[in-house]
Steps between C-alpha positions, in 0.01 A plus 500: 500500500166454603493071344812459694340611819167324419735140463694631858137548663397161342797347688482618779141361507618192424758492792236648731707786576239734556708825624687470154180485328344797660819702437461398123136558497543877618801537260295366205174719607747814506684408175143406312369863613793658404474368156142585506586882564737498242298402221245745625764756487576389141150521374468875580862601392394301143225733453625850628467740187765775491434860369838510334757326354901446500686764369147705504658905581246682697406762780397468863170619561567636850870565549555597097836370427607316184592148472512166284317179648848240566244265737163405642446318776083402528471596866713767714834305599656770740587470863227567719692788624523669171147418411411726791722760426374504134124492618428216278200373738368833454481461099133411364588114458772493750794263438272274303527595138825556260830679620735598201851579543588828322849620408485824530611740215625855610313817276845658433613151344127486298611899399816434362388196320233698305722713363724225349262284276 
């Protein structure tokens, strides 16, 4: 994307049709930083180490239900509205660090199972 706008800017040059060429400029600028960002972005998610895995059953520390790990996302991916209502800003890292999605298994299920095995 970015070639094909760096050989429209070069035309436009060429044809000394300098409003074009400013408008591709800016576009390019914007596109190159975007790119930029994204890598960036990339780097960190590439290196975020995750305190459990797939499958992984486990407790929650504060609200103490039971659950299986079915996803991880490496940063908080709610609404901002939810994150409020969840007082994620008000965690020790905040948003930035893992989020696992838990499906939650009910203790009268767990119960029953025992007994069967």
């Amino acid at each position: 994307m970015i070639r094909l706008r760096w050989a429209n800017l070069q035309k436009a040059v060429e044809a000394e049709n300098c409003a074009l060429a400013a408008e591709l400029r800016d576009e390019i600028n914007k596109l190159e930083a975007e790119s930029l960002a994204a890598s960036a972005n990339a780097l960190v998610y590439e290196n975020i180490q995750y305190a459990f895995r797939l499958g992984q059953k486990g407790r929650h520390k504060v609200f103490v239900y039971s659950g299986v790990i079915c996803g991880m996302d490496p940063v908080c991916c709610i609404s901002s509205s939810l994150r409020e209502s969840a007082c994620i800003d008000k965690l020790t890292r905040g948003s930035n660090q893992p989020f696992y999605q838990v499906y939650h298994i009910l203790m009268h299920s767990l119960r029953q199972d025992e007994g069967h095995g």
